[in-house]
Each structure stands twice: as C-alpha cells, then as structure tokens.
N, C-alpha and C positions, 0 to 999 in steps of 0.2 A: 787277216784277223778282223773280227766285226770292230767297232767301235763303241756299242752300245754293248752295257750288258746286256744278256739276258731275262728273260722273263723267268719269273720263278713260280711254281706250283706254290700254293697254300702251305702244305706240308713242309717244303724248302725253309720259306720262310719262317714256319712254324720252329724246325729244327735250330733256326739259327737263332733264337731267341730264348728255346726253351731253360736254358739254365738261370734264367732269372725267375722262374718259377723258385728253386730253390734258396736263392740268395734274397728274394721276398720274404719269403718263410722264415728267414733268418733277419732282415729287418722289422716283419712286423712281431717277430719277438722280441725285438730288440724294442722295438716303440711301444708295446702293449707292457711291458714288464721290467726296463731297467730301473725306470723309478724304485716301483715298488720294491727292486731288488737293493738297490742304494739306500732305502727309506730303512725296510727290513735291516741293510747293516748295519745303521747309525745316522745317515744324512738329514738333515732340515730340512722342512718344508722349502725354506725362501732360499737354501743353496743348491737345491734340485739340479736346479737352470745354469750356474756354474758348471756340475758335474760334467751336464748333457754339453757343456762346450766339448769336448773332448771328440765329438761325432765332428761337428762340422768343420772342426780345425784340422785332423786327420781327414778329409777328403779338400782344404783347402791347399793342404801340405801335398798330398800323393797325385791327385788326379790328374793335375797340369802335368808331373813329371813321368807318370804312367803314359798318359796320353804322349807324351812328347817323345817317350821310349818307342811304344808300341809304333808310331809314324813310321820310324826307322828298323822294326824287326823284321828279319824274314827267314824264317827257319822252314824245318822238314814239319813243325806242327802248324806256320799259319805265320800270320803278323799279331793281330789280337790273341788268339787261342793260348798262346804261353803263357802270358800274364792273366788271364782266367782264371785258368786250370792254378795255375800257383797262390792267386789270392784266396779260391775257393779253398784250398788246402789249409791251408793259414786260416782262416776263416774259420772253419767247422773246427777247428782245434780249439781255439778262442773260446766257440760258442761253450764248448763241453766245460770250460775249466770256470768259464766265468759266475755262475752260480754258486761254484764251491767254493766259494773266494774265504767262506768260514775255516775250510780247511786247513788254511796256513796263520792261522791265528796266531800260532808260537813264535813265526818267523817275522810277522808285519801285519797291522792292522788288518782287518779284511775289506774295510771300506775301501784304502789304498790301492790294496792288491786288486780289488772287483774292478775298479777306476783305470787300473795301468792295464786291466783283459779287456775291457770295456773299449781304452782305447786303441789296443793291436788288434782286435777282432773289427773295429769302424774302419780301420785303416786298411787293411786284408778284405772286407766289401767294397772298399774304393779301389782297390788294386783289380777286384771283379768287375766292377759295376762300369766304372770308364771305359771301355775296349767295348765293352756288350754293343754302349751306344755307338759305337764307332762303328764295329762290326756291320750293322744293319747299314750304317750310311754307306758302306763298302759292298755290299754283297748284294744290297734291292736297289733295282733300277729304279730309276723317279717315277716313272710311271706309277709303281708302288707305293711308295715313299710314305703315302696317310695310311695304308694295309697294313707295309711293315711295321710304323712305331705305333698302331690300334695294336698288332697281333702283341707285341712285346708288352703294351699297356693290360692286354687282356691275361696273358702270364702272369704276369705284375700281380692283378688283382686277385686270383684264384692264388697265390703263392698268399699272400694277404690272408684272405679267407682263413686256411688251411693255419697258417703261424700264430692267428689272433685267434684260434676257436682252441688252440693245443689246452691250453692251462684248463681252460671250465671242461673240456670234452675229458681228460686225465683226470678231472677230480669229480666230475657228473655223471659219470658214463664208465669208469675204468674203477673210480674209488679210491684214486689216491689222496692226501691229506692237502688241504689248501691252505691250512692255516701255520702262519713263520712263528718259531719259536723265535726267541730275544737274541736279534744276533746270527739268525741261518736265514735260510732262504725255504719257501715251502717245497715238498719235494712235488708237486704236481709240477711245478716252475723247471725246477731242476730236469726233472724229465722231459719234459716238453724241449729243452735247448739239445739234450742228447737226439730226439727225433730228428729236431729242424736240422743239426751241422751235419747228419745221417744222409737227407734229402739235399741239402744244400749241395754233399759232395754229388751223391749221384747225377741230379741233374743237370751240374756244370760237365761234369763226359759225358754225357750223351751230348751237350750240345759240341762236345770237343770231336766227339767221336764218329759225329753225323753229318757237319761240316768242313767243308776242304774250301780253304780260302782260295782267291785268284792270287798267280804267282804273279809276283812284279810288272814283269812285262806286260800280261794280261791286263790287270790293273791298269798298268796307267797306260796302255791304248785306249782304254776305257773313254780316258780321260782327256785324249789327245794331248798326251806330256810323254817325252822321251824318258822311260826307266834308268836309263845306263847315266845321263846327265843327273836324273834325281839323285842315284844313287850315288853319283860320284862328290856330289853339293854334301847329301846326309851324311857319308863318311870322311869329309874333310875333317883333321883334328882342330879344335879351338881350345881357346883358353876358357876358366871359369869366366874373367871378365867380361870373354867376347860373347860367352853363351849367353851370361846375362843380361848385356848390353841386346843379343838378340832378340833374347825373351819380352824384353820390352819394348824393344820396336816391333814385335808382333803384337804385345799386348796393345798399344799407341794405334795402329795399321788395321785393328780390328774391325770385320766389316759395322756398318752402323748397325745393323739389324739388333745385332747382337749388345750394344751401346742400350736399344729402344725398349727390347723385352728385359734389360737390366731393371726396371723400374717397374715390373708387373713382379719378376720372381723377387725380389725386396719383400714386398708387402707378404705374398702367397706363402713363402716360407718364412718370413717371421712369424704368420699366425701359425702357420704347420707344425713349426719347433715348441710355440705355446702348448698349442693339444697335445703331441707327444709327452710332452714334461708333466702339464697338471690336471689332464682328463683324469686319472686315478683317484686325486686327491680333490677335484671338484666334484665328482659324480660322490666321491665318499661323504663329503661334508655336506653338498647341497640336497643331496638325492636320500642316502640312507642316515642322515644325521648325526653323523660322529662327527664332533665339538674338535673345535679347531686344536684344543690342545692338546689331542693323542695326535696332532704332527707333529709336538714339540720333545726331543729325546729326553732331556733337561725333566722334563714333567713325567713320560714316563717313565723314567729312571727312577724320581722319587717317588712315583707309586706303587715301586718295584715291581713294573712292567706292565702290557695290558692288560685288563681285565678281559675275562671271556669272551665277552658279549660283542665289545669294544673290537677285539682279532677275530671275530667271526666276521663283524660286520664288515672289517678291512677287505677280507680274505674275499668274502663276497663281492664288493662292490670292485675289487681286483678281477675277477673272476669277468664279470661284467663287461668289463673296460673291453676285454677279448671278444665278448660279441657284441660290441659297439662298434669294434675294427672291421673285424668280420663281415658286420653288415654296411660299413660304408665301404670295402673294398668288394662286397656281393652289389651293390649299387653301383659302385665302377665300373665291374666287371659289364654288368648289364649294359651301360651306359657306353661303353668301348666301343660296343658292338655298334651302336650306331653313329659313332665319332666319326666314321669316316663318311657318313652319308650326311652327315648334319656339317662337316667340315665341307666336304665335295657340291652342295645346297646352299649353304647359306652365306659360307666363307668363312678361314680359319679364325680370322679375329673377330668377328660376332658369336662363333660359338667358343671360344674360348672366354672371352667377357661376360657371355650369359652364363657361361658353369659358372668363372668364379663367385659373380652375384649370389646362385643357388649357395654356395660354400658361405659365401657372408653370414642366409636366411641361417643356415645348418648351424650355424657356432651362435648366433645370436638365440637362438630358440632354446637353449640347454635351459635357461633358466625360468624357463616355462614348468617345467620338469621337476616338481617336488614333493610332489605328495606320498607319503611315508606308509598310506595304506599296504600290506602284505600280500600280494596276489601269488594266486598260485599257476605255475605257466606248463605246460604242456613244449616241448621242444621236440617232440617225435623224437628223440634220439634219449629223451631224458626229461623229469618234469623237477621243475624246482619253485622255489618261493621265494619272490623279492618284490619292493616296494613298485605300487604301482605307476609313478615317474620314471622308472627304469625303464617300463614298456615303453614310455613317449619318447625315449630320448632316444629309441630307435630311428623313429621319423628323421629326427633332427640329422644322421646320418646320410638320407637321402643327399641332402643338398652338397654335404662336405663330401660324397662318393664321387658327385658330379666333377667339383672343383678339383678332385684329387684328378681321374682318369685325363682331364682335362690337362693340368700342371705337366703329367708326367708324358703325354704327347705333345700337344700344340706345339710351346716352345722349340722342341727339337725339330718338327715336320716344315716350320716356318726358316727354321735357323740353316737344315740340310743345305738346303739347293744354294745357299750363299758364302758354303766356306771353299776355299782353294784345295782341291783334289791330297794334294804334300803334304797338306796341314791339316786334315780333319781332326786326326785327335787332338795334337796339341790345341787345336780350337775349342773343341767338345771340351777338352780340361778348365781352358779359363775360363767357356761359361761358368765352368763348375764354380768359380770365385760368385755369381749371380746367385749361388745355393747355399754355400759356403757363407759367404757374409753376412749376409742378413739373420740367419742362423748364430750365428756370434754375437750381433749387436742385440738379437732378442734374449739370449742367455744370459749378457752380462747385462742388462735391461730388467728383463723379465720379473727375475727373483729379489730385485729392490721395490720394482714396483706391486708387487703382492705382498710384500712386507711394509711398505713405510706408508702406499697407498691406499693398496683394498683391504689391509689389517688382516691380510692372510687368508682372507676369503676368495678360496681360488676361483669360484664363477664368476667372480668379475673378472677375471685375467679372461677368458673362456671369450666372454662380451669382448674382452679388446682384443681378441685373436678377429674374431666377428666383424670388427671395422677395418681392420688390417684387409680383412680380405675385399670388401667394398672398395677400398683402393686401390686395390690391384687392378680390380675389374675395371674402372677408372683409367688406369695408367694405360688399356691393352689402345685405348682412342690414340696415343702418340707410335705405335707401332705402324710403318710401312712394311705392307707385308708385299715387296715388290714383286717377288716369284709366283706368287699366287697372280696377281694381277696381270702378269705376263699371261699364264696360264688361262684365263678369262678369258683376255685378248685373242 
C-alpha cells in the first residue's frame, strides 16, 4: 500500500468541501439577521452582545468533543461524514423554527425561546463545521493543502453571498414584506431561513454522498502509524477523570504553532463578532439616520411602537447589511482565488498579515460613510433607493472580504502540517477555543462599552472592531510558520 495519499482531481476536492456551501448560507443568515431578529423580539441595543454569546459558547462547548468523537469513528458512512450529516440535520431544523420564535408567545417569551433555537441551531453548525475542517486535512495530500482550504474558503464565500443577499433579493425582487411588526419577525426573514436550512441540508449529501473516506488502515499507512495499535489506544476504557486529566495534557502538549496564531485569531474574531452584532444598528443610525432611541424598547414602547418612517428605514438599512455581506464575501470569494498563489509567492504569514491590515482599512472607513442624500441604484436584478453612504460602504467591504478569506484559510493551511496524524480533530477542536474565546470576551466586553463609552453610538464600536484587526495583523510578526520554511528549503 502506497504511503502517500493520493492526488486529487479539483472536482475531488471540490466534493469534499461542498457542503459548507450550505452551512455558509446558513451562517451568514445567521450573522446578517439574528440581531435584527433578537432586536425585532424585544432585545437592547447594548445586550445584543450578551445574546450573540450563545454562538461562540456552543462551538467552545461542542467542537473539542465533536472533534475528539469523530478522531475515534469509523463506520460504514466515514469517520467525519456521521457527525456532518447529523449536525446538518439539527441544523436546518433550528434554522426553520428560529424566526417564529413569536409563535410560542403563549407558552414562553419569544425573546427566550428565539435565544434557546439560536443556540441549538450554533451548536448543530459546530457539530457540522469541525469534521468539515478535519475532513480536508484527512483526505488532500499536502502537496494540496493551500488548493484544499482555498477551495473550502471559495465555498465558504459563494455560500455567503447567496445567505446575505436572501432577505433584500425576497423583498426586492420576489415582494415579500421587510418590515417587523412589534414583536414578529419580517416575513422576507422568515423566508429566507426556510430556503438557507432547505440548501443547508442538500448540500451536506451531496458532500456525504460524493465522498468515501480512507478506511483506517489506509489512513494511517498514510501516516506511517499502525491502525490496529491506534485503534486499540482509542478504544481503551477511561475514567471521566482520566479523559480529563488527558484532555489537558493534550491541551498543555499542544504544538507551539498553535500557542502563536492564538494571538492573531484573539484580535480577528473579537473585531469579527463586533461586525456581526452591530453592523445592523451602525449602518442604521450612522448611515440612514435613525436616532439612537428607536434601539431603546422602553422608548418604543412608550411611543406605542415605531413610527412608519422609523420601521421602513430599520427594514431598509436591515435589507442592506445583506448586501454589505454579500459583497465582502463576493470580495473573498474573488480574493480566495488568488490565496493560493499570493500564499505559494510571497509566504503564508505576509499574506495573511497584509489581508488583515486591508480588514483594519475596511472597518476603520464605515465612518466615512454618512451622507443621507437618496440615491437611486440600478441592481440589474432590481433597482431601489437608499442613502447615498450606503453606496460607499460597499468599498469599505473590500478590505474586511480580504481579511475574512484570509482568517478562514491561513490559520488552518499553517496549522495542518503540524498536528499528529490520531489527533487532528481533537486538535482542530481546541484551536476552536482561539475562536471561541475571544468571541466571549468581545460579547461580554462589547455591549458595556457601547453603552457606558460611545453612548450607544454603534460606529464607534465599528472603529474599535478596526484596531482590533490592526493587531492581529501585528501579532502574525510572532508566528513561526516552520512547515512553510521547510517547504522553501
């Protein structure tokens, strides 16, 4: 039996990735619209950031234990492929109920209930999302390895696209209604999550359906490691103690690489979690000019609800936010394409340092972006009227497209080549704490310092998502990226 995997065709690799096309779709509805969906039930501006904890806690909770499962599966469907297929399941169920969270008004608040879908549907995409990235490190040879997680980044982004354009394309283009009565959710919204958990499911079988994992033994000749010893190590019984006492001297034992890019994804995803939380409510107040107090429930309550004008301009500048995504993941996407040649050229830690820089430029520029004139835009698909700083803030996604395609490859194509064959996923999982964390400190962070600091004016939060990212870029100077430099050599 060779020792080396195989080469894989495009397509191969193509397949083995595809189902994060849909589980994208279902993230960037999840980033383009749970605000406004939380806001729409009753949420505060400045506890936004609390809610959105419920994401990264459920992938600091799942993903080590997923990843640490999947190590040890080996069935008639694959090693990864079972826990896919089952999150995805989970997942598109979530998506569909979590909008209608009004529904169950009789039984429990709907804020509650939106909050408790919100986070078994985050959870059910971590239960998807960790295998994926395993997957790839298991099935493309190195030789591959920048192709593979480009191809998976380039899915990523088109699944992007497609999840951030659902809401305005449904209400622009189809005619369904954008604007939330007091207390629901718009139905453009609502629709859109029925699509995404629709695509979601499809496109995790076809990647289930198109891929045939290496069985054990193949594997780990691969790997020059004896299957039969692995396998006899992983199925040894322990105690909870001993697992945990393991868990930690794995965590302890971890290679440094992994220690160095800690300090890049800190910064990258505490500004990342910023944008997701209060692009809605900064593009609304900064751009189309609705006054900080229609995000106070307390006020609209006593006004007995919003005024017209006030929920159009929400509905819109909501609408918006989706092709503000759209176009930084149409930027990513673009930019994927040449990751591997800009990585394979110049080296992965200068091109990864230079995105994040562009992602700093991109968050720092939003508030360049105010002017309240009306323009009228031509979308070939559909033509609509909005303020003309909504056009500019397009630009400003350029740079955050960059730092995103960039986030969502480097790290891992850096991190590959230096985990131990036995342990990739449970590896891949405790990165996920590098995602996970920082994500936590900027939610229970975030939303005191928009309230006690910038007096609820979310563009500045926007601005410090903006320095955050300059740090990162910053931090990539302490990164030894040794495999690369072997690779050189």
């Amino acid at each position: 039996m060779s020792a080396t995997k195989p080469q894989l065709s495009f397509w191969q690799i193509w397949n083995v990735s595809f189902g994060f096309l849909g589980v994208q779709i279902g993230f960037a509805l999840q980033n383009g619209n749970v605000s406004r969906i939380l806001s729409d039930l009753g949420a505060d501006l400045s506890s936004l950031s609390l809610f959105w904890l419920a994401a990264p806690i459920m992938g600091l909770i799942v993903q080590p234990i997923v990843g640490a499962a999947s190590d040890k599966t080996w069935n008639k469907m694959g090693r990864r492929l079972p826990f896919i297929l089952g999150g995805a399941i989970v997942a598109a169920m979530a998506m569909a109920l979590l909008p209608n969270a009004s529904m169950v008004v009789a039984f429990i608040p709907p804020m509650l209930f939106g909050l408790f879908i919100f986070a078994i549907k985050d959870a059910a995409f971590n239960v998807t999302f960790q295998p994926f990235r395993s997957l790839v490190s298991d099935m493309v040879p190195d030789k591959q390895r920048n192709l593979g997680y480009s191809v998976q980044t380039l899915l990523i982004n088109i699944g992007a696209v497609v999840g951030s354009i659902l809401p305005f394309f449904l209400t622009n283009v189809i005619g369904l209604d954008n604007v939330s009565n007091q207390g629901e959710v718009a139905p453009s919204v609502i629709w859109s999550f029925y699509i995404g958990a629709t695509v979601l499911l499809g496109s995790v079988l076809w990647t289930v359906f198109r891929t045939k994992e290496y069985p054990p033994e193949q594997y780990y000749a691969f790997k020059n490691m004896d299957a039969a010893a692995v396998a006899k190590e992983q199925q040894a019984k322990k105690t909870l103690g001993e697992r945990l006492s393991g868990f930690w001297q794995l965590f302890k034992d971890m290679p440094p690489i992994m220690k160095q890019l800690a300090l890049v994804q800190f910064f990258s995803w505490f500004a990342l979690f910023i944008m997701w939380t209060y692009t809605p409510a900064a593009i609304t107040q900064h751009t189309w000019g609705v006054a900080i107090e229609w995000f106070d429930p307390a006020h609209i309550s006593a006004m007995g609800g919003l005024p017209a004008d006030i929920a159009a301009a929400k509905g819109s500048a909501g609408d918006w936010v989706g092709i503000l995504y759209a176009a930084q993941a149409l930027f990513s996407v673009i930019f994927a394409i040449m990751l591997t040649k800009l990585a394979n050229t110049f080296g992965r830690k200068v091109t990864y340092a230079l995105s994040l820089v562009a992602g700093g430029i991109g968050y720092m520029s939003f508030v360049l972006f105010q002017d309240p004139t009306i323009t009228h835009v031509d979308l070939l698909i559909t033509q609509v009227e909005v303020p003309q700083g909504a056009l500019g803030l397009i630009w400003s996604m350029v740079g955050v497209g960059m730092a995103w395609a960039a986030i969502l490859a480097m790290p891992y194509a850096i991190l590959a080549g230096a985990l131990p064959a036995d342990k990739t996923g449970v590896y891949m999982g405790i990165f996920n704490f590098t995602i996970a964390a920082p994500q936590i400190i900027s939610g229970i962070a975030s939303g005191w310092i928009l309230s006690n600091i910038f007096g609820n004016e979310a563009i500045n939060i926007i601005m410090l998502a903006g320095g955050a990212m300059f740090l990162a870029a910053l931090s990539v100077v302490f990164v030894k990226d040794t495999d690369e430099q072997e690779v050189q050599a």
